[in-house]
C-alpha positions as CSV (number, residue, x, y, z in Angstrom):
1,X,29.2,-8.2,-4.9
2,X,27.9,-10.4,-7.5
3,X,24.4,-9.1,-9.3
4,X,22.5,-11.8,-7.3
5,X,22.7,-10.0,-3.8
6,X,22.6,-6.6,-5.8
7,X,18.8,-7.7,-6.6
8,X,18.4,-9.4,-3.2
9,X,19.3,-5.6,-1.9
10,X,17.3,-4.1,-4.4
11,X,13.8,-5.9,-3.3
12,X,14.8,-6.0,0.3
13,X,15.4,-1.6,0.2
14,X,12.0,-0.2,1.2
15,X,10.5,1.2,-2.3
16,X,11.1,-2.6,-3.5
17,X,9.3,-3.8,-0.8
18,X,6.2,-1.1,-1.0
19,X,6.6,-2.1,-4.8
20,X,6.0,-5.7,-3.9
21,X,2.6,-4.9,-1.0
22,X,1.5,-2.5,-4.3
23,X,1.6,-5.2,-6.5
24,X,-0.6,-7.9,-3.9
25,X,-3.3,-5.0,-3.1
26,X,-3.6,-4.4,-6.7
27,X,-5.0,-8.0,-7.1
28,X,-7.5,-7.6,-4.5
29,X,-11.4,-7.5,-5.4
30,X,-12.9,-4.3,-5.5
31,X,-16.7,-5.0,-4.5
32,X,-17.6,-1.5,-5.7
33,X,-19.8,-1.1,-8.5
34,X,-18.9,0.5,-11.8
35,X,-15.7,2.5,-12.1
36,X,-14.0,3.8,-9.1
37,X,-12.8,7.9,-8.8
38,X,-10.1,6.0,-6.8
39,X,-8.7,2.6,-7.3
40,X,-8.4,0.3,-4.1
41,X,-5.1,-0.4,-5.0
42,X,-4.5,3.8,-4.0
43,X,-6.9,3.3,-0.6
44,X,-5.1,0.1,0.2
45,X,-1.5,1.8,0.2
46,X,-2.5,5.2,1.7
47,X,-4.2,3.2,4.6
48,X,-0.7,1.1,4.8
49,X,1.1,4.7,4.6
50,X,-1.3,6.1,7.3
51,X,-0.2,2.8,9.5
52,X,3.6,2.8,8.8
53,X,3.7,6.8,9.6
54,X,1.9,5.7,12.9
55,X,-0.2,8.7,12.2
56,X,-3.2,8.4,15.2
57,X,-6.4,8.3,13.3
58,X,-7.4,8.8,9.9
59,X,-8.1,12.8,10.2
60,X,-4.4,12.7,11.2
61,X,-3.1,11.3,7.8
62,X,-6.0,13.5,6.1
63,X,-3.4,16.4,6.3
64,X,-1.1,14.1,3.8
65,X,-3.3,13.9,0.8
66,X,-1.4,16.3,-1.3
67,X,2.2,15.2,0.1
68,X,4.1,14.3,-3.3
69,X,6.2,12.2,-1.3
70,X,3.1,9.9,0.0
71,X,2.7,9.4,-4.4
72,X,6.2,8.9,-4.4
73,X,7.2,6.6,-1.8
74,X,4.7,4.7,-1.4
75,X,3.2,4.5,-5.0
76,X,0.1,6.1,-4.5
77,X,-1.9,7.7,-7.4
78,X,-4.4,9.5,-5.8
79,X,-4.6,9.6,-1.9
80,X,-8.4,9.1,-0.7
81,X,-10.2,11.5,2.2
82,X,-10.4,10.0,5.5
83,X,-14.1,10.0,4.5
84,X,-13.6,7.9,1.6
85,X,-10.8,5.6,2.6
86,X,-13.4,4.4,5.6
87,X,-16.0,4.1,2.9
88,X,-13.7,2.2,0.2
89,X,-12.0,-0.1,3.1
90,X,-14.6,-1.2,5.2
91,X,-16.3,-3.7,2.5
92,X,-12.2,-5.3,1.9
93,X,-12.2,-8.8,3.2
94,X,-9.1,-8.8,5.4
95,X,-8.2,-12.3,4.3
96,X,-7.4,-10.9,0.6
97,X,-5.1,-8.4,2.6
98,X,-3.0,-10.6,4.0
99,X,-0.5,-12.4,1.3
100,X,0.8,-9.0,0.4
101,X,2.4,-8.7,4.1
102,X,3.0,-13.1,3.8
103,X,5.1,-11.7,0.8
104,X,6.7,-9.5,2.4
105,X,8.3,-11.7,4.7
106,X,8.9,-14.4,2.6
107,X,11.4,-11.7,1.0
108,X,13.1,-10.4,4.2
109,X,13.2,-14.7,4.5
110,X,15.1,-15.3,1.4
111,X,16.9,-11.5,1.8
């Protein structure tokens, strides 16, 4: 195996891939005002944790907020409150959401 496809496995394994969505929803706006006790980038990946657990409602995933492996896996610094990721989310245009899953597939494309 040449060290081509050894990269191509590398961004296609899932922390590569959750490295790649983390990197998109870092770049979206954060409407808030002033410095945020948690960065979107965080409420952006816990929500996408909450959806790819299938966990049923927000309270649900509440009961993961101080599950190292939520941090770990899915590079989240600080995992917001069910309270607060509704508050933080709601004002996120969708349309800034979207290239980071458009990247996503452009990889599994190529992979």
């Amino acid at each position: 195996m040449d060290s081509q496809e050894l990269r191509a496995r590398k961004d296609l394994s899932a922390d590569g891939l959750f490295s790649l969505i983390r990197k998109r929803f870092d770049t979206v706006t954060d409407s808030r005002p002033g410095s945020a006790e948690i960065p979107l980038g965080d409420a952006l990946m816990a929500a996408f944790a909450m959806f790819s657990l299938k966990c049923p409602s927000l309270l649900a995933f509440d009961g993961y907020r101080n599950d190292l492996n939520i941090q770990r896996i899915y590079h989240v610094g600080r995992v917001p409150s069910d309270t607060s990721m509704r508050e933080v989310l709601d004002p996120v245009d969708p349309t800034e959401i979207r290239p980071a899953f458009a990247d996503v597939f452009r990889c599994l494309q190529r992979g």
